[in-house]
DRENROVEX-578964 format. One record per residue (C-alpha): x, y, z; residue in one letter. Coordinates in Angstrom, 3 decimals, m for minus. Layout:
N
REC        xx        yy        zz  r
REC         X         Y         Z  a
...
***
This chain:
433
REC        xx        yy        zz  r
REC    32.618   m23.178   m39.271  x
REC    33.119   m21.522   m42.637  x
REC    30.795   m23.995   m44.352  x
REC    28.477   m23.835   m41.944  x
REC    28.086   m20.296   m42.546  x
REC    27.843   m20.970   m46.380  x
REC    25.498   m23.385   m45.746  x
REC    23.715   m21.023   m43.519  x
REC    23.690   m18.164   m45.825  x
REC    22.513   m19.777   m49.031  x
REC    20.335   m22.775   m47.674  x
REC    18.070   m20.552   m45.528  x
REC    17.637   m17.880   m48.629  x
REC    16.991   m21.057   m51.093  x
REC    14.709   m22.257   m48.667  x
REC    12.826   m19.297   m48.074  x
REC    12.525   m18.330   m51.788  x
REC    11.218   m21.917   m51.949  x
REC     8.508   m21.253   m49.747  x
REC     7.626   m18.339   m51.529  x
REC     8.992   m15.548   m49.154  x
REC    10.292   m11.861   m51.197  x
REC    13.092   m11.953   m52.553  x
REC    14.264    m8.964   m50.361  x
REC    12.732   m10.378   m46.894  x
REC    14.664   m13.363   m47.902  x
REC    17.941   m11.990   m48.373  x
REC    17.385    m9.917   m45.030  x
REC    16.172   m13.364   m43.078  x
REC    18.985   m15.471   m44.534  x
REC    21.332   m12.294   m43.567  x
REC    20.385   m12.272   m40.154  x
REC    20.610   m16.064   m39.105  x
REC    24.133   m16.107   m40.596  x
REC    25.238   m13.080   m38.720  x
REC    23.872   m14.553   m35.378  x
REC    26.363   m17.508   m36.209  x
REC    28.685   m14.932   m34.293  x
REC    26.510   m12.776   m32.119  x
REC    23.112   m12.702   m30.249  x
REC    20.010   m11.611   m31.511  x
REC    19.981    m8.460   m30.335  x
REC    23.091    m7.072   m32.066  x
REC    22.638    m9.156   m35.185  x
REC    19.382    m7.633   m35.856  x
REC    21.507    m4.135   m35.072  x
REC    23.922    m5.053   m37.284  x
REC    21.565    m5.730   m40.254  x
REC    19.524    m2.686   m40.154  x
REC    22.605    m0.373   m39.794  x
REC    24.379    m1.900   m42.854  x
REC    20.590    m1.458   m45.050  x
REC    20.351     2.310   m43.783  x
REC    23.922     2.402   m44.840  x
REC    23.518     0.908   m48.205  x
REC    20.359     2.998   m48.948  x
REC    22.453     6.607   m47.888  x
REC    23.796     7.466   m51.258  x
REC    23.467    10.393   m53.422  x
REC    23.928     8.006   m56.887  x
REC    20.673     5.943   m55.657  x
REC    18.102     9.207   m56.412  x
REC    18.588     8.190   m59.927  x
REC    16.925     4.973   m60.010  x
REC    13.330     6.268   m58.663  x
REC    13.872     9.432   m61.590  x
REC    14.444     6.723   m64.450  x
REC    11.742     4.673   m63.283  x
REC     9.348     7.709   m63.315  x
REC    11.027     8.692   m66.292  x
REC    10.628     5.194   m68.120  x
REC     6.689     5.261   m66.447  x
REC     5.577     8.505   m68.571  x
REC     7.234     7.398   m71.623  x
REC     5.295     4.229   m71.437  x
REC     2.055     5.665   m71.910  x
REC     3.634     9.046   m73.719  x
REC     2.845     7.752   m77.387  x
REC     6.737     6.968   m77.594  x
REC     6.223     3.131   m78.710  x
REC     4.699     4.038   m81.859  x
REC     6.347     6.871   m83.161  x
REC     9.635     4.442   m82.066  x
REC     8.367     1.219   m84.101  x
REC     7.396     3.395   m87.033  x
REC    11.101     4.604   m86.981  x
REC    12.500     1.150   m86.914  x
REC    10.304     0.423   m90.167  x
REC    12.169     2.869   m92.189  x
REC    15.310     1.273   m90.426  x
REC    14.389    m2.609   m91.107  x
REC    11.496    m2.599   m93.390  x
REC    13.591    m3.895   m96.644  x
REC    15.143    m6.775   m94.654  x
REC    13.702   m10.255   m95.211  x
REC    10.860   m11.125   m92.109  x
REC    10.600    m7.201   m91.551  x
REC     8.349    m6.795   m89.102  x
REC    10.485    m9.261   m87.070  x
REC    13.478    m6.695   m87.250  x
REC    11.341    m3.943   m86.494  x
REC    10.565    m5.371   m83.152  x
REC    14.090    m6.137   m82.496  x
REC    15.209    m2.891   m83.351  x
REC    11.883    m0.748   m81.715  x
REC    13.052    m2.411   m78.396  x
REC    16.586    m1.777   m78.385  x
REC    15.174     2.242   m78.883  x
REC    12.399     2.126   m76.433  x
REC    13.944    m0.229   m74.114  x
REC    17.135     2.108   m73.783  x
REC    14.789     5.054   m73.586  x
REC    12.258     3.578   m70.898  x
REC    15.143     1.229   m69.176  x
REC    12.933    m1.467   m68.681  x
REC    12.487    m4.781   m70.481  x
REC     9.125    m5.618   m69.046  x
REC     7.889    m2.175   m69.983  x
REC     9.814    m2.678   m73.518  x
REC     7.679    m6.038   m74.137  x
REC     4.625    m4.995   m73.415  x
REC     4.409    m1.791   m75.281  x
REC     6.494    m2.838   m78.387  x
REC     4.853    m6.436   m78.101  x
REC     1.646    m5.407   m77.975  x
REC     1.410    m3.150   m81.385  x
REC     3.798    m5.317   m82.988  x
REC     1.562    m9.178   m82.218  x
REC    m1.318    m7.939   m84.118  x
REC     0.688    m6.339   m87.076  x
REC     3.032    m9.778   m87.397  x
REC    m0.072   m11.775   m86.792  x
REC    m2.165    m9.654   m89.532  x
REC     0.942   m10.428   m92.271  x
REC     1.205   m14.039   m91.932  x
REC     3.786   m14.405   m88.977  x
REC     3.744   m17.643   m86.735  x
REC     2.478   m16.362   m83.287  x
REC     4.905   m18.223   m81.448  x
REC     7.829   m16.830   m83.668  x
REC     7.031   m13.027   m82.735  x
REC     6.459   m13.616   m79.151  x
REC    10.115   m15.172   m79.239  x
REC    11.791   m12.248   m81.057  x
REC     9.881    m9.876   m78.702  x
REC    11.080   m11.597   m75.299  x
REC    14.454   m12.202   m76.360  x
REC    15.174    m8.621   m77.829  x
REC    13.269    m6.221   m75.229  x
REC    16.191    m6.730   m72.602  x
REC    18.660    m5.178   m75.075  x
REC    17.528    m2.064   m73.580  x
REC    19.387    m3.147   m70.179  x
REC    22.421    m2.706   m71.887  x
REC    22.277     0.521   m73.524  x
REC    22.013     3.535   m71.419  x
REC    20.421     4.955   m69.256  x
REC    20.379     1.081   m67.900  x
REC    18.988     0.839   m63.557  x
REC    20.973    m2.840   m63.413  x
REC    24.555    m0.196   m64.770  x
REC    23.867     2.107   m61.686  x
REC    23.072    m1.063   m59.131  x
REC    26.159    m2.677   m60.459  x
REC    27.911     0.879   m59.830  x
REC    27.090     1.082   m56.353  x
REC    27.745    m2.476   m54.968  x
REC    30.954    m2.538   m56.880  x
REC    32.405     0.120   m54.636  x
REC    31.518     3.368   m57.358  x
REC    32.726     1.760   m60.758  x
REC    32.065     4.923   m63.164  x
REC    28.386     5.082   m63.961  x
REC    29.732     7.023   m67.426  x
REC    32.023     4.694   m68.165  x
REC    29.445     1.902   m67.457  x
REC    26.852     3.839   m69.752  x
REC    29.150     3.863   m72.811  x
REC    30.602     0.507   m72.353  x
REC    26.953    m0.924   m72.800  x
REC    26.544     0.550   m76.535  x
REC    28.496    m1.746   m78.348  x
REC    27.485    m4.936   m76.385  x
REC    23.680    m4.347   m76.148  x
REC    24.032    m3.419   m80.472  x
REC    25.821    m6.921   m81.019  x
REC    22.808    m8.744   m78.710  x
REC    19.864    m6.902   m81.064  x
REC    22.343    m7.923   m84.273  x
REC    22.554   m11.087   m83.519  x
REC    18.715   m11.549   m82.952  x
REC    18.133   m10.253   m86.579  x
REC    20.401   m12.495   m87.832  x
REC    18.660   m15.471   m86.464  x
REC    14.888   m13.560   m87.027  x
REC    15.938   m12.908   m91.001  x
REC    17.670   m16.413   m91.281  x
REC    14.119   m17.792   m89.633  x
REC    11.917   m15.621   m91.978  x
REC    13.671   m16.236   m95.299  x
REC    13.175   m20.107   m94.799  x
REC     9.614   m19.218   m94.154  x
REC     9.048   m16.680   m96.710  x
REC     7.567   m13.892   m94.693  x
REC     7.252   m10.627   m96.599  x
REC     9.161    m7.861   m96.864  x
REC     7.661    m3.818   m96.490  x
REC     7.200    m2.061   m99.230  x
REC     9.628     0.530   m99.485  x
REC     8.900     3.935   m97.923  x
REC     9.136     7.532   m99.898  x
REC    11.612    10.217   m99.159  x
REC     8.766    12.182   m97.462  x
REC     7.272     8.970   m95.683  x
REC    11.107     8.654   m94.047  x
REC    11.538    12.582   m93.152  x
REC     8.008    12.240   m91.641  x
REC     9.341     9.146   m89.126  x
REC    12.372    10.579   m88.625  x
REC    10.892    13.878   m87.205  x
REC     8.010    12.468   m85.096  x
REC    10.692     9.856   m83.173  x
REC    13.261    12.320   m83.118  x
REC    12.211    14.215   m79.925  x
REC    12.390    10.564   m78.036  x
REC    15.538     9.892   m79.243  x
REC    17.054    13.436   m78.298  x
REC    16.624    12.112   m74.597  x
REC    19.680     9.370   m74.851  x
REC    21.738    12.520   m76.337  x
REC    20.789    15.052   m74.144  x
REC    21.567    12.150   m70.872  x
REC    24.746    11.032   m72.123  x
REC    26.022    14.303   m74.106  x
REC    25.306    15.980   m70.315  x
REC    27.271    12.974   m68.437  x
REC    30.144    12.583   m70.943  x
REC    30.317    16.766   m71.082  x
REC    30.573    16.833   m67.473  x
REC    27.575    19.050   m67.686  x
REC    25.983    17.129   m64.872  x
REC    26.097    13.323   m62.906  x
REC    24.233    10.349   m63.641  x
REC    21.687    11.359   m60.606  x
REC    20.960    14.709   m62.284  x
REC    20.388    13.348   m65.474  x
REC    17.293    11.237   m64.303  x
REC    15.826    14.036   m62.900  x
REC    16.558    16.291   m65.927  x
REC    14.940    12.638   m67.789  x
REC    11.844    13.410   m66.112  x
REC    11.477    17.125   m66.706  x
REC    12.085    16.274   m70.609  x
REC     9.940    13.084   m70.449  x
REC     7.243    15.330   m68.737  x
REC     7.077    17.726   m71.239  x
REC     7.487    15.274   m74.308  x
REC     4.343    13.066   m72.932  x
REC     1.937    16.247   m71.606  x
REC     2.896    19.225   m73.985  x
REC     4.350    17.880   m77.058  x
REC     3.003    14.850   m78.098  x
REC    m0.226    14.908   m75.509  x
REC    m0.397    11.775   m74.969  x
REC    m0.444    12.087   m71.029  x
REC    m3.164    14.367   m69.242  x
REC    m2.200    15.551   m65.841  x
REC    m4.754    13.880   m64.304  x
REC    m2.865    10.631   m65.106  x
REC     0.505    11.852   m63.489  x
REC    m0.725    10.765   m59.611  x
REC    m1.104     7.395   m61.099  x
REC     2.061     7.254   m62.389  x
REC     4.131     8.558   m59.673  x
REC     2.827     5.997   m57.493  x
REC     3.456     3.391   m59.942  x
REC     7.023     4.277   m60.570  x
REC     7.146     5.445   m56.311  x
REC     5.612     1.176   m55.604  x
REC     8.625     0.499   m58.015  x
REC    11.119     2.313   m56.205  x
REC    10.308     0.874   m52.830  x
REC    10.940    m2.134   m53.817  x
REC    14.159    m2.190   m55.826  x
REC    15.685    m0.094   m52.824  x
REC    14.393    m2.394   m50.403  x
REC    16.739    m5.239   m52.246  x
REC    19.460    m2.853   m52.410  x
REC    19.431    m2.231   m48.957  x
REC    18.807    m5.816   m47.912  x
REC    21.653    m7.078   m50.192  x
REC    23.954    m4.536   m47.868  x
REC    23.180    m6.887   m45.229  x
REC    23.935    m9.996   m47.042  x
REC    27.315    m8.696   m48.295  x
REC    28.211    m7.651   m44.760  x
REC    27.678   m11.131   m43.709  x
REC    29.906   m12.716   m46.283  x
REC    32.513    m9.971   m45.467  x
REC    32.557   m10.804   m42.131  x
REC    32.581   m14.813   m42.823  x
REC    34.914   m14.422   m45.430  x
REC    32.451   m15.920   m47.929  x
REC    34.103   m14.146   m51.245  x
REC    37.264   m15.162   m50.193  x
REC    36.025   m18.944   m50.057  x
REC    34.642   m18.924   m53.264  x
REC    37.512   m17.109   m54.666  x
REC    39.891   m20.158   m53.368  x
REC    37.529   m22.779   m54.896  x
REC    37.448   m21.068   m58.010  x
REC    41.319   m20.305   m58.432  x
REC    42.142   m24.000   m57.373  x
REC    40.119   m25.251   m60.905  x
REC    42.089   m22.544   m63.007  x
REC    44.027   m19.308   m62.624  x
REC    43.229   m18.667   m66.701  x
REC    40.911   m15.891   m66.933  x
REC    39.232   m16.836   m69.588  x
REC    38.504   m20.681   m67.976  x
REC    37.731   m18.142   m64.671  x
REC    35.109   m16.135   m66.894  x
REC    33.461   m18.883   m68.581  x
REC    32.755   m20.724   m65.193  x
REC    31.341   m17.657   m63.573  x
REC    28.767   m16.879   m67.018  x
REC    27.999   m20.534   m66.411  x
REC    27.187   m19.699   m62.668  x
REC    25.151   m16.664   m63.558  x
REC    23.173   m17.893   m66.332  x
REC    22.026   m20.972   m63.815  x
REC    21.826   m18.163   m61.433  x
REC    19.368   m16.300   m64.152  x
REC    16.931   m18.839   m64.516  x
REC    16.077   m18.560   m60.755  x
REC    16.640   m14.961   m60.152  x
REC    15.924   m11.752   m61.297  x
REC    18.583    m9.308   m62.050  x
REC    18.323    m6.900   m59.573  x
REC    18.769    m9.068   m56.843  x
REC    21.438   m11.216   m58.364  x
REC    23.716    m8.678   m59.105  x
REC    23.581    m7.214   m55.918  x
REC    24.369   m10.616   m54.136  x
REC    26.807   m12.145   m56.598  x
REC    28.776    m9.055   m56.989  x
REC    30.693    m8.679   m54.310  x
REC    31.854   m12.531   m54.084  x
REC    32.924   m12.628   m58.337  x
REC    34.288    m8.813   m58.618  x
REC    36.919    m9.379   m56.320  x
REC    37.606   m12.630   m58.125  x
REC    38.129   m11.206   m61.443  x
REC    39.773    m7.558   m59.857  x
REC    42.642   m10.046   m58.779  x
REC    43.316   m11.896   m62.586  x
REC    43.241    m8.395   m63.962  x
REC    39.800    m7.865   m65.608  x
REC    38.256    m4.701   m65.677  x
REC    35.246    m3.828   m63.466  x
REC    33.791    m1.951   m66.450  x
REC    34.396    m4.834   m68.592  x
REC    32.818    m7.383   m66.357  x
REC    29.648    m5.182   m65.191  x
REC    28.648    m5.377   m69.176  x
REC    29.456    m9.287   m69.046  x
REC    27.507    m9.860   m65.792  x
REC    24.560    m7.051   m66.955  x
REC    24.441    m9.113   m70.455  x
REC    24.350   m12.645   m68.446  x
REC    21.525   m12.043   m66.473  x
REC    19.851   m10.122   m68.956  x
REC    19.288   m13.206   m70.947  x
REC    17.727   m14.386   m67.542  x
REC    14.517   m12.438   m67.508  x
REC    13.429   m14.308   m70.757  x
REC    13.905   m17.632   m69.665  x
REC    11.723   m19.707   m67.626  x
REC    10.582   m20.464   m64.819  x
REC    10.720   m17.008   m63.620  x
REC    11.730   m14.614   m66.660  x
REC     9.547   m11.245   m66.299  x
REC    10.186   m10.780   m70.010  x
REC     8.650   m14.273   m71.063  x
REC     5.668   m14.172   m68.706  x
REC     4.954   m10.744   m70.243  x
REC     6.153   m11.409   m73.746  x
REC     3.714   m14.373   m73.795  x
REC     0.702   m12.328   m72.328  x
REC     0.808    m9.847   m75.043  x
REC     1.057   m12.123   m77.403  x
REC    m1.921   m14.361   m76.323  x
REC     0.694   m17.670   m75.956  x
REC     1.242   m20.204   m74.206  x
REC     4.610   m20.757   m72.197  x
REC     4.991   m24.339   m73.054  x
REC     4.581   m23.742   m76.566  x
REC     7.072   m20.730   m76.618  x
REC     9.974   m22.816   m75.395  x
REC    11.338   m24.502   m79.051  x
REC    11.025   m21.442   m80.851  x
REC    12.630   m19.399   m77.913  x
REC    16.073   m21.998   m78.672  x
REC    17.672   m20.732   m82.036  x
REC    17.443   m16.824   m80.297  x
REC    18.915   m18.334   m76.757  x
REC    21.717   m19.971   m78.770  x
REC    22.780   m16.986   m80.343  x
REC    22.495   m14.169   m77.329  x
REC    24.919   m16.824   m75.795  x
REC    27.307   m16.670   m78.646  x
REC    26.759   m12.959   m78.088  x
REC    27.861   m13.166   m74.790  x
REC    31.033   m15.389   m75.362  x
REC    31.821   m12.835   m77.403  x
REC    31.699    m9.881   m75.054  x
REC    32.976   m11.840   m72.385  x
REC    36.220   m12.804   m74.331  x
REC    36.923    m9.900   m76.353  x
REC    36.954    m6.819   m73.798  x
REC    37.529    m4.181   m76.492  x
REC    33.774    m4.789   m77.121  x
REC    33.325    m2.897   m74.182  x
REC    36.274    m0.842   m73.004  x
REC    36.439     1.193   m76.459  x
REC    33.433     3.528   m76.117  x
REC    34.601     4.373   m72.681  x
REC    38.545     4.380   m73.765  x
REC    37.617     6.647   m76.721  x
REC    35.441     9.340   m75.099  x
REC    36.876     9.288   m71.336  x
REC    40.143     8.403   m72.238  x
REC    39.012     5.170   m69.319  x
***
């Protein structure tokens, strides 16, 4: 019986992602025929829509719609530029420069806007023609802009930290937010080390080197976008207010910064953009609330529990535990997008690792990392399909180039995986965690 409900579970939901079915109607579907395993239709289909109303009744959800709307009116606010101009006075001495700016313009805007997709396009977009105009290989700049515009996932304000706060049972959002600093830095380092180790060999050029006045300039025009990351997280670390009322208090800065300061936004455009980021919304919480479901089911099968078993029997090491469940979610992140996986693979490998002693915090930044370097692989990466639109590429010729940069966010990972200070000393050091 408890095999057949495995079976159940994740047969029907491959199958129906195989046929092309949403993600979210096919964790619901796959959700439903495992729960009437044990009861009739009737109550199953009960069952399921009381545990999504359930999921979706939480205060700490409001914040995902407000940093979506947020992220939305930076994207067309005129904060790209003003953020890649910064990272030119950052990186503009360092050999292959223009590759480092990208790197280091998405970690900003992708932190800032708290999406990758969004990060690509805008950062990819100005930077293509600029690489393109000094000499770059195409297929070299698409591959440093895919594989560095999900660095923003890691440093806050991050959507996937507050998801992974929720179906974790409340793991602190602030302690989640600073634990992503030091990781999501060491995954944009090691990019430019592989982007300036690439662009020596090939002798692109380096910038010129800006004046005093040039830098001041930069510095003031991107500081307002920066002061939103200090205002969110000096207000959450000062106890000033929660996660949830710092999106909203994102917005109300993001509105001003885009319509009165920088005027880059008319208010004619806002309708468009609150039903943008409102389409958005709808259907992240739809896979939140649909994932309820689906970990209800496994509860009640006692799925985790299973897989938990299987898992102990090949090691109780933690670190042979860790590296088998990166190896699950990276297979996992080829497939699957990271909403959705982190809501379903949550519950079965937190309680896993909660037993050998690892810390939630610690292993939300491992899993958030993981999966993050699944949106930029193929066959259904957002980040590459996007990444290779902007750039005017093709996928199959972005592959080889894509390697050297997937070699080294894994080495990244290892790293954060099996050295936990990486992540638990921002939080240790501010919130005493």
């Amino acid at each position: 019986m408890e095999w057949q409900v495995i079976l159940t579970l994740f047969g029907s939901f491959a199958v129906l992602l195989t046929l092309g079915i949403p993600v979210s109607f096919a964790i619901g579907l796959s959700s439903l025929a495992t729960i009437m395993l044990s009861l009739p239709l009737e109550p199953a289909i009960a069952v399921v829509a009381q545990r999504m109303a359930a999921g979706l009744d939480n205060f700490a959800l409001l914040a995902i719609p407000f940093f979506i709307l947020a992220g939305n009116i930076m994207n067309q606010g005129g904060i790209a530029i003003r953020l890649i101009n910064f990272a030119k006075v950052l990186g503009g001495r360092l050999p292959g420069s223009l590759a480092h700016v990208n790197i280091m313009a998405n970690m900003m805007f992708g932190s800032i806007s708290g999406s990758a997709v969004a990060s690509a396009a805008a950062v990819g977009g100005t930077m293509s023609p600029l690489q393109k105009k000094d000499g770059y290989d195409e297929h070299f700049s698409a591959a440093v802009n895919i594989t560095s515009c999900p660095t923003g996932l890691l440093i806050p304000p991050s959507n996937t930290l507050i998801v992974f706060s929720l179906v974790s049972g409340g793991t602190s959002i602030a302690a989640l937010f600073l634990a992503g600093y030091i990781p999501g830095l060491i995954m944009g380092l090691s990019l430019m080390c592989v982007a300036g180790f690439i662009a020596k060999r090939r002798g692109y050029p380096i910038a010129p080197k800006p004046s005093l006045a040039e830098v001041w300039d930069t510095l003031l025009r991107a500081l307002p976008s920066l002061m939103l990351i200090v205002i969110i997280m000096g207000g959450i670390i000062g106890g000033i207010f929660t996660a949830t009322e710092a999106s909203a208090i994102a917005v109300v800065y993001t509105f001003i910064l885009a319509v009165i300061v920088y005027r880059e936004v008319k208010i004619k455009q806002l309708p468009a953009i609150i039903l943008e980021s409102a389409v958005t919304t709808s259907i992240v919480l739809l896979l939140v609330g649909a994932s309820m479901g689906m970990s209800w089911a496994m509860a009640n099968a006692d799925i985790p529990y299973m897989i938990a078993d299987a898992l102990l029997a090949v090691s109780d090491n933690p670190l042979v535990v860790l590296l088998i469940i990166n190896l699950i979610l990276l297979i996992v992140g080829i497939f699957m997008d990271m909403t959705p996986a982190v809501l379903i693979f949550t519950p079965i490998f937190l309680p896993i690792v909660l037993d050998l002693g690892i810390d939630p915090v610690h292993f939300g930044i491992m899993m958030t990392f993981n999966l993050a370097i699944g949106i930029c692989t193929p066959p259904v990466g957002s980040a590459l399909f996007i990444g290779c639109s902007v750039a005017n590429v093709s996928i199959d010729k972005i592959i080889k180039p894509l390697l050297p940069f997937y070699a080294a966010l894994v080495i990244a990972l290892m790293a954060v995986t099996f050295i936990p200070q990486l992540s638990l000393f921002l939080p240790g050091l501010v919130l005493g965690y």
